[in-house]
C-alpha positions in Angstrom: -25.9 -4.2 -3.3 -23.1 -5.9 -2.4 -19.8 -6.0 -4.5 -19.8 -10.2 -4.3 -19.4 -11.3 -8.5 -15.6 -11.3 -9.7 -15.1 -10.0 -13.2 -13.1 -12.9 -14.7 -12.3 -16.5 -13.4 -8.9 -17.0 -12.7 -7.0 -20.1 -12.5 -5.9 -21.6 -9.3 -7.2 -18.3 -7.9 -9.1 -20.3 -4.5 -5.9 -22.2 -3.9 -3.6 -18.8 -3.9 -6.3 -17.9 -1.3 -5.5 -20.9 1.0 -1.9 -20.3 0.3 -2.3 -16.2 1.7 -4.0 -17.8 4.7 -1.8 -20.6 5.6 0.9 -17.9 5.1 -0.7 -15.2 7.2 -1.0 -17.5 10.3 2.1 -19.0 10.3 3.7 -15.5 10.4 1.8 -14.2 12.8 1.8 -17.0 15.0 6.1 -16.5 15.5 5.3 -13.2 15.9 6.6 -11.8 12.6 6.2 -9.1 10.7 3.0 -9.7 8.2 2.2 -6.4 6.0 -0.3 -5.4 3.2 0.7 -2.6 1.3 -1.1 -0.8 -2.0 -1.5 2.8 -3.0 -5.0 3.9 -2.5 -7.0 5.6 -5.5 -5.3 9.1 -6.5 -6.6 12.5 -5.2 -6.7 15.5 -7.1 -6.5 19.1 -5.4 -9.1 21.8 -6.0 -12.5 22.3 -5.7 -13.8 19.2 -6.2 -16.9 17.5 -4.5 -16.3 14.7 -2.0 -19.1 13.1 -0.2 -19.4 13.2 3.3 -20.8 16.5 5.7 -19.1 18.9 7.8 -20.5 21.8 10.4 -20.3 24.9 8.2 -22.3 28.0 8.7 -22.8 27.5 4.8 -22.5 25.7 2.0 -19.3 24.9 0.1 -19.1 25.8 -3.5 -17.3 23.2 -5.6 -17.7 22.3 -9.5 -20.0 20.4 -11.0 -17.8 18.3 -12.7 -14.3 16.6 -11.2 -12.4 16.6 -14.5 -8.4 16.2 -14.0 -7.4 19.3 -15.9 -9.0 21.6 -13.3 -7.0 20.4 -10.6 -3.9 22.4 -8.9 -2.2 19.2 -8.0 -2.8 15.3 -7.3 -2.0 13.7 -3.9 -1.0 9.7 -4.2 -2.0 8.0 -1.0 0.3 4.6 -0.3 -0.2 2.8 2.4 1.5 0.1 4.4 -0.8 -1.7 7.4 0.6 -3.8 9.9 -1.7 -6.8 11.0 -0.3 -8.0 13.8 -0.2 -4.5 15.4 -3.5 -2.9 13.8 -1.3 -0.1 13.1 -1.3 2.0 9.4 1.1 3.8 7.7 -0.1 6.5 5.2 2.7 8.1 3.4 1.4 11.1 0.7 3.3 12.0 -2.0 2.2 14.6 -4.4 4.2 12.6 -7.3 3.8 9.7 -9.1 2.7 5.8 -8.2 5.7 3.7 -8.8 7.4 1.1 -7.5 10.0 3.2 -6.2 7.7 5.1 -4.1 6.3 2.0 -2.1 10.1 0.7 -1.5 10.3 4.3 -0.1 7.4 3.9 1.9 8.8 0.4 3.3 12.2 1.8 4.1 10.6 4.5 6.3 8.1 2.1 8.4 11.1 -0.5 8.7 13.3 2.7 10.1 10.6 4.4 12.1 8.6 1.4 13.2 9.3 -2.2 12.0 12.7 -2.2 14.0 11.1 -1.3 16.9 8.9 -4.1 17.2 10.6 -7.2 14.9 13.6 -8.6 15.1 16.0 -8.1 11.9 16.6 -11.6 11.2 13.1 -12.9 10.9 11.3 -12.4 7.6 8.8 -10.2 6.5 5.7 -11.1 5.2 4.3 -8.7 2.6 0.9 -9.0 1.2 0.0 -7.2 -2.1 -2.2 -7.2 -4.8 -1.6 -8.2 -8.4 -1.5 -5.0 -10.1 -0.3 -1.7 -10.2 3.3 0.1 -9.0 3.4 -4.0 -6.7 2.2 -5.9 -10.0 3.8 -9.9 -9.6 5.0 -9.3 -13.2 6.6 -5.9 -12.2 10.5 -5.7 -12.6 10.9 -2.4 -11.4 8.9 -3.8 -8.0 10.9 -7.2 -7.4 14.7 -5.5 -8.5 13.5 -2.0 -5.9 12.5 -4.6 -3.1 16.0 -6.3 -3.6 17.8 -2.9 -3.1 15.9 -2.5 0.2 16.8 -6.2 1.3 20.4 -5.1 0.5 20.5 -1.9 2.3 18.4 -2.7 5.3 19.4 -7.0 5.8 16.2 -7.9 5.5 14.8 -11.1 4.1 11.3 -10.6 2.1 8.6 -13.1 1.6 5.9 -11.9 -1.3 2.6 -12.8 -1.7 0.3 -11.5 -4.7 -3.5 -12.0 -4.6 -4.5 -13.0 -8.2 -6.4 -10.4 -10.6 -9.5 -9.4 -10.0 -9.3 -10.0 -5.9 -7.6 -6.9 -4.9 -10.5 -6.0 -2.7 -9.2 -9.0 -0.5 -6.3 -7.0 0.3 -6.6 -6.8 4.4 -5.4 -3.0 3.7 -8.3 -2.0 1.8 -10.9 -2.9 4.2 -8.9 -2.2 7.1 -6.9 1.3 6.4 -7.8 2.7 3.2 -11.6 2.8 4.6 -10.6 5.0 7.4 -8.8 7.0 5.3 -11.6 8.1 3.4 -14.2 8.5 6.3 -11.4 11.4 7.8 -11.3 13.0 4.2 -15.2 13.3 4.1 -16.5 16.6 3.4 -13.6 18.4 2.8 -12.2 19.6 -0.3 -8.3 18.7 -0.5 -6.4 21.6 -1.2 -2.7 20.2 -0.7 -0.7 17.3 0.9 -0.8 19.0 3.7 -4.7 19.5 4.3 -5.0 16.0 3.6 -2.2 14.9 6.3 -3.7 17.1 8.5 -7.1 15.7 8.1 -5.9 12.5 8.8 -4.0 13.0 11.9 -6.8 15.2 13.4 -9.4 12.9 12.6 -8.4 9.4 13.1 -7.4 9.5 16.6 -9.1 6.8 19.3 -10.6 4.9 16.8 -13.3 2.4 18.0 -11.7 -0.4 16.0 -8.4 0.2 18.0 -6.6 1.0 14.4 -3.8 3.1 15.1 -3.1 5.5 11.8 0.0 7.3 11.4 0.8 9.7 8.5 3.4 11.2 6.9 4.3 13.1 3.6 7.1 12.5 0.9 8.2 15.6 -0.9 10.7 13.0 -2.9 9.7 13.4 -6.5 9.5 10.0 -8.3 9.3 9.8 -12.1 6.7 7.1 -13.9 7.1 5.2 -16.4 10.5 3.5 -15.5 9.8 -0.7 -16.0 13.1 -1.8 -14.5 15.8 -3.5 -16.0 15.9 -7.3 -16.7 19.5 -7.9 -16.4 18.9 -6.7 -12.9 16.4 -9.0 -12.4 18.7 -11.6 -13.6 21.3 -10.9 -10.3 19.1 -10.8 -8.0 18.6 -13.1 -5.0 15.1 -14.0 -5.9 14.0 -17.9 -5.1 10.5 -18.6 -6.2 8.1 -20.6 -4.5 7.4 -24.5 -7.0 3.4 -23.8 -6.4 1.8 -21.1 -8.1 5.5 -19.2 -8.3 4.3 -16.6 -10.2 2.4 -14.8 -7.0 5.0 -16.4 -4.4 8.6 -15.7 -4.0 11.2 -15.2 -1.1 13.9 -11.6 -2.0 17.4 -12.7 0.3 19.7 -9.8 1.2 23.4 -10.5 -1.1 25.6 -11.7 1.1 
């Protein structure tokens, strides 16, 4: 089986996909900075099965059922992937997906690898899906991602795939799969098991992927949706074709 039929037709939905491509080569062809970003599927701590073998003198005992309220703790996996460098960025917070949390994770690969390699005054090209803490309706996301642009200098292109395409998302056939091959087998007890795991196991990979890995003890609280009068002042331009997945963020000058 392969997963090939999309759940609802969208609108415009093949031309957004021309748009992400046209996008992606331009960027990449002046040697720009062109990242996808998402949070990957939440983890929960304990003894919980997870498919996948490891060499064990015997077997591992783990329930037979992965229900949330057994769990010691949840691990939320966001990742950022570079695609002109085939390098990812796993940052693991035991708190909660927002959008304050990926701005986070942005502001540390900008600080600890972006400015090594890209030049401040060229944009950044970030690729995301349409949902979740990076939704293209999300306040919280687009007023958070003007606070980085202010503090760093940094000028922001978005791009949103449309609903129902987020497995189009470079990062989750490029990263996010990795990730889950070097958590096979093992039963994640804490953050730090898991950034361990994926440290230890992810090294020379065939594909030439480069993984890096990090943890964020920074506790982030859910269910903030942003304010709209910050919205309103911020230096947002939208794109006249399909503007509600394409829009440039300026730093205030």
């Amino acid at each position: 089986m392969t997963k090939q039929v999309t759940m609802k037709s969208v609108p415009e939905r093949d031309a957004q996909f021309e748009r992400i491509k046209r996008l992606k080569r331009f960027y990449l062809g002046r040697g720009y900075a062109v990242v996808s970003i998402d949070t990957k599927k939440k983890e929960y701590f304990g003894q919980f099965y997870r498919p996948g073998s490891v060499y064990a003198q015997s077997s591992l005992p783990c329930y037979d059922h992965d229900f949330a309220s057994f769990a010691t703790g949840k691990l939320v996996p966001t990742g950022i992937y570079d695609i002109g460098r085939n390098e990812g960025h796993m940052y693991l917070s035991p708190s909660a997906e927002t959008a304050e949390l990926l701005i986070e994770c942005l502001k540390r690969w900008w600080k600890q690898h972006g400015c090594k390699y890209y030049n401040p005054l060229w944009p950044i090209l970030i690729i995301c899906d349409g949902g979740g803490a990076n939704a293209s309706r999300s306040i919280l996301f687009k007023t958070q991602l003007q606070g980085l642009a202010n503090q760093l200098g940094l000028k922001f292109r978005i791009v949103h795939y449309p609903p129902y395409c987020s497995k189009y998302n470079p990062i989750e056939h490029r990263l996010f799969p990795t990730v889950t091959r070097a958590w096979s087998g093992i039963m994640l007890d804490s953050v730090k098991t898991a950034h361990q795991l994926i440290k230890r196991r992810t090294k020379n990979l065939k594909s030439g992927l480069k993984v890096h890995s990090q943890i964020i003890q920074r506790t982030f609280a859910a269910g903030n949706k942003g304010d709209k009068e910050l919205l309103n002042n911020c230096n947002i331009v939208f794109d006249n074709a399909l503007s509600r997945w394409h829009y440039r963020i300026f730093p205030d000058t």
